[in-house]
N, C-alpha and C positions, 0 to 999 in steps of 0.2 A: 504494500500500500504506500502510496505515495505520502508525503507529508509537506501540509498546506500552512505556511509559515507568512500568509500574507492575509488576514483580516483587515488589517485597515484598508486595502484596496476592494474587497469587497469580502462580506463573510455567508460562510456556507449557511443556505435555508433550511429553520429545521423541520422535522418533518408535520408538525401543527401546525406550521405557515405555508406548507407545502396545499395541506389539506383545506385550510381558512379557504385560502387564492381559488385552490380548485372549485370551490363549490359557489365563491363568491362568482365566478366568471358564468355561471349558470346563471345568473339573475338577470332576468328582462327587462328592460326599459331602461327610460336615461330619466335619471334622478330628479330634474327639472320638467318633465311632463306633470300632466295635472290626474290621469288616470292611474287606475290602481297597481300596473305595473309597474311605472312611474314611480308613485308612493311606495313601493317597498323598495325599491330600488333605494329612493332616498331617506328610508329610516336604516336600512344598511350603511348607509354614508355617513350620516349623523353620526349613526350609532358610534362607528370607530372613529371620527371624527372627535367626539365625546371622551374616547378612552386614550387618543393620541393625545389630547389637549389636557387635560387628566394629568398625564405622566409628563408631560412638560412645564405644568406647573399655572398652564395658562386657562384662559376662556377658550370656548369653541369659537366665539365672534372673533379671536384673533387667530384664529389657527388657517390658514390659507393653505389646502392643498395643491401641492405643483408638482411638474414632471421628475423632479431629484433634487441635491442640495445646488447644481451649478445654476438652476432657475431662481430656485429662492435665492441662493447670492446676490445674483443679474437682478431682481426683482426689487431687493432692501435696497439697494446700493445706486441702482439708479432713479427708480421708484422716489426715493427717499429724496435723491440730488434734486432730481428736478422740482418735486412739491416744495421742499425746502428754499429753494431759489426763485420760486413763484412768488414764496411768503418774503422775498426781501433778505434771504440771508447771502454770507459770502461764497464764493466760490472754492474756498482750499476742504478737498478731501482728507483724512489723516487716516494715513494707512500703518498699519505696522507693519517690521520688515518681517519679512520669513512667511508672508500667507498664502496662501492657497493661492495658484496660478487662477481658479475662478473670480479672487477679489483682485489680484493685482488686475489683470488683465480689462476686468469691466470698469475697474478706475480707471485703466491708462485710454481708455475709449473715452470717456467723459470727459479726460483730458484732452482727448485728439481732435475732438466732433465736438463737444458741447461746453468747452471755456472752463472745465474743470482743473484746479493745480492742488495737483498732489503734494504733498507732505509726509515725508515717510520716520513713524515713531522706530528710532532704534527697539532692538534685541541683545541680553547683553548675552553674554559665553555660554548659555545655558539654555539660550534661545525664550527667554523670562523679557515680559515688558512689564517695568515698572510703573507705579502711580507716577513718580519724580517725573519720570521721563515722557510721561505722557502730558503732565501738567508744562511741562518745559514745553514741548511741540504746543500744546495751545498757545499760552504764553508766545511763540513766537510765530503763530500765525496771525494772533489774534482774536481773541473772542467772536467776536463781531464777522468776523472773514470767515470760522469754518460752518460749512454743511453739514459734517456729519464726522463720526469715526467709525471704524470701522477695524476690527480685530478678532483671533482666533479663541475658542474657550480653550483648547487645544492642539497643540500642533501638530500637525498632520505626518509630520517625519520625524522627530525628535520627541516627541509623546508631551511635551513641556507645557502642566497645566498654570491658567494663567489665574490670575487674582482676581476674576470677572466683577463682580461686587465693588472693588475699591476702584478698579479701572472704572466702571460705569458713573461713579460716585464723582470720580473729579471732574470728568466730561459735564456730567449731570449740574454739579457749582456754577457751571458757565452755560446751561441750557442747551448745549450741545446734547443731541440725540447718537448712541451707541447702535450700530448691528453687530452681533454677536454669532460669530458663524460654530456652531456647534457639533460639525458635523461628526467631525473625530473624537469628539468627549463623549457623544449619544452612546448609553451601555453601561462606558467605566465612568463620568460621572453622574453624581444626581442633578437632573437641569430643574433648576425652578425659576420659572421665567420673572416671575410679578417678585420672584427676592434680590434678583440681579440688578434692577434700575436699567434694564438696557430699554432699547427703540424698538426692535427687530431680532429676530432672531433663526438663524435656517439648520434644517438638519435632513435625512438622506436616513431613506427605510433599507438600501442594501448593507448598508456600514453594520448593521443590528440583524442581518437575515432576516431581510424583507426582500422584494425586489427589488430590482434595479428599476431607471424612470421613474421611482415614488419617495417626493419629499413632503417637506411640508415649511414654509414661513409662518413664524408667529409675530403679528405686525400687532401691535399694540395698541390699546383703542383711541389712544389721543397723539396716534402717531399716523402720519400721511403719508401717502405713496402713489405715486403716476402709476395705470397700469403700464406694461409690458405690450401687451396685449389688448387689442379692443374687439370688440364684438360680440356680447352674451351680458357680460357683468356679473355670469353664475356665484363671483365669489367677489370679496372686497380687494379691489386691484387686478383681480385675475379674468378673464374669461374663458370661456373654452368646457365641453361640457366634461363632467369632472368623470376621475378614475373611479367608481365604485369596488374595483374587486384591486383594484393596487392600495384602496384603503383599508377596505377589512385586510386585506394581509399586512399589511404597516403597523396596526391596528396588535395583530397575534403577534407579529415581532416586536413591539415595544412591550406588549403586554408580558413575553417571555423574558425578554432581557430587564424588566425593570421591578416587574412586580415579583412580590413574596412568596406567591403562591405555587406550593408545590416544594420550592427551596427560597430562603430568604434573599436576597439580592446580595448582604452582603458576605453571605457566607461563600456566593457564586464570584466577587470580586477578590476574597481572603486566594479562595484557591487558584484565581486565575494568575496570582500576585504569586503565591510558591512556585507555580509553573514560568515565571516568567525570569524571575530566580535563579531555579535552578538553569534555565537557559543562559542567563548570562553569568552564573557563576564558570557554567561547563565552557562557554564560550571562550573566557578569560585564562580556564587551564588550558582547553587544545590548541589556545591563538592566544600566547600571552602579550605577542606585541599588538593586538587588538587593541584602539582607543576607545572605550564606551563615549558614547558623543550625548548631551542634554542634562537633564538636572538628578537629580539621585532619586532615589524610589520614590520617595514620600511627594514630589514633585511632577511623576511623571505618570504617563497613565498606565493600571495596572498589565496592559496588551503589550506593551512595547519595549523595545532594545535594537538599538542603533549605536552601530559600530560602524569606526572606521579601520582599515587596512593596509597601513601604510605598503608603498610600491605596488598597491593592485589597482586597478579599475572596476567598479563597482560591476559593473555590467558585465566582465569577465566571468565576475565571484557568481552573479546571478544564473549565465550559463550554464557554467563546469556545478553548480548546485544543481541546476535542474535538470541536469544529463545525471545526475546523481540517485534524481527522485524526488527531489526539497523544494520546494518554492518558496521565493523570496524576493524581495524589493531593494531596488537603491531607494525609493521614495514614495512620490505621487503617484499612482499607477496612471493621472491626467498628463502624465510626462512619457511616459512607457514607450520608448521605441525612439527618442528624442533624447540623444546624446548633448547631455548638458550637466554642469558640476553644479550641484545643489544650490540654488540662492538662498536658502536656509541656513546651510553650514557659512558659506560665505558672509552672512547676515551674524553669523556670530563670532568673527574672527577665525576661522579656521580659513590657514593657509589653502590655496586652489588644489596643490598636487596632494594634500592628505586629503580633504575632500572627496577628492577624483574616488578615493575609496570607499564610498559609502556603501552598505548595505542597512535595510530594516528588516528587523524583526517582529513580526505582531501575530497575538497571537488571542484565543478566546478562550471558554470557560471549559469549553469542549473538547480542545487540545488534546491529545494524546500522550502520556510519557513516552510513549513512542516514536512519535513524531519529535520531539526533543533529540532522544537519542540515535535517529538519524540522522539529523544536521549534524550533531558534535560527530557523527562518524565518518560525513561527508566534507566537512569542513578542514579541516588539516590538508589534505589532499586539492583542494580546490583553488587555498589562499597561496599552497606550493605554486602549481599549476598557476594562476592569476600573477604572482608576481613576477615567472620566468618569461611572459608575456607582457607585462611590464605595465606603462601607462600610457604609452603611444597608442 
């Protein structure tokens, strides 16, 4: 059996979401008819609508269902820019460094196309954005000048959770509204939307074993947003008529990764945490010149371990791994096949040619000791291999 060492690029469905989807996709009509087809259609939508919003902490009136988390991104971020610019504020978006190619990239279009200037909040070595630092980037944009911020609850390669709460808190001093992109926290942390202070917030049903295409924005109710999209209004910001059987399975995948029932939530996080452990202890004895890259456990999320290899190339390591049997990432799987050194790592002072070595590790509750112990068996051999090859 193979072993599946990349959850945070997307995580295997389990089999009660398998079953939700299937039966959910049998139901007739479209949710916004007026007849009784129709009507069950849309009390199935509610219904997990109800349970997604629920476990996010939020109301259903803010819970906006979308095609995955790069829509809800695209949706806060520009949504957000342009109502906010309607109402007379300034132009500088404040991004932090290290996010998700979905938020840099929809800034740097606002910037290209719509008179937006970006402002980017350092990351210090740990791949951590401080309150100071965030307050300092306002401070020198200006109160009055920014739109929005915009930053990760967690990072997507380096697992580095962030202080969501006190970040929203200093934005919040200066009326500046927060999106909170969540998508990587959704599982290993607990999200509660209305205790964060944020604007917005997006998260992505395959990160949890859901499907892939189903996210969901939670846009806040004294918070604005241009649609994206026009034509229906089926939802606040959204149109388009909605996914019913991508929400009930969204629905049993948050319900499986969040709630108690059956095993407590955090008894499912204690052991994901041993397994993730003894991964990077084992790592550290067969690859001792391995750099663990991000902030120490208590900091990171309980799925992940990222390491660097000095003299390999990531993509090498990922090869000679998966000729192996192992899968594994140098990062963003939105990067995958796109030879590039992590602007993550670079964002936190790491030299380019150590960089060039990244690999991640992530991993879920599900995990195998098995699948552990065939990376550590495949690994020795691979980072051999990878550095006779070099970094050309």
């Amino acid at each position: 059996m193979r072993a599946y060492l990349d959850h945070a690029a997307t995580s295997p469905m389990p089999r009660e979401v398998r079953e939700a989807y299937l039966d959910a996709l049998g139901v007739v009509g479209n949710p916004s008819s007026t007849h009784q087809h129709g009507q069950l259609a849309s009390e199935a939508l509610e219904t997990a609508r109800d349970r997604i919003a629920s476990a996010l902490g939020c109301d259903r009136a803010e819970t906006i269902l979308t095609g995955g988390g790069t829509e809800s991104i695209n949706l806060a971020i520009k949504g957000m820019f342009w109502a906010r610019r309607r109402a007379g504020s300034g132009p500088v978006i404040l991004v932090a460094a290290g996010e998700h190619h979905a938020t840099f990239e929809a800034a740097q279009w606002l910037a290209e196309t719509q008179g937006a200037t970006l402002l980017e909040v350092p990351i210090d070595a740990t791949g951590g954005i401080t309150p100071e630092a965030l307050a300092h980037a306002i401070a020198q944009a200006g109160p009055d000048q920014v739109a929005l911020a915009t930053l990760m609850w967690a990072n997507n390669e380096v697992g580095t959770v962030q202080p969501v709460a006190e970040l929203c808190a200093v934005a919040r001093t200066h009326g500046i509204p927060v999106h909170v992109d969540a998508v990587a926290a959704l599982g290993q942390e607990r999200i509660d939307f209305a205790a964060t202070g944020a604007a917005a917030l997006s998260v992505s049903a395959h990160k949890i074993g859901g499907p892939v295409g189903v996210g969901a924005l939670v846009l806040g109710r004294r918070t604005v947003a241009d649609p994206l999209m026009h034509g229906g209004t089926q939802q606040r910001a959204r149109s388009g008529s909605q996914n019913v059987a991508g929400a009930v399975a969204f629905a049993a995948a948050i319900d499986l990764a969040l709630d108690d029932r059956g095993e407590p939530w955090a008894e499912r996080i204690a052991r994901t945490r041993v397994l993730r452990d003894r991964l990077v202890s084992g790592v550290r004895e067969v690859a001792p010149e391995a750099v663990m890259r991000g902030p120490g456990a208590e900091s990171r999320l309980v799925g992940n371990a990222h390491f660097t290899f000095p003299g390999c190339q990531g993509d090498s390591l990922v090869f000679l791994l998966d000729a192996a049997g192992v899968s594994a990432s140098v990062g963003s799987a939105c990067q995958a096949g796109v030879h590039e050194t992590s602007h993550v790592l670079l964002a936190m002072g790491v030299p380019e040619d150590e960089a060039a070595g990244a690999l991640r590790f992530t991993i879920g509750p599900d995990t195998a000791d098995s699948e552990i112990d065939a990376l550590l068996e495949a690994l020795p051999a691979a980072v051999a291999r990878a550095r006779v090859a070099g970094l050309s």
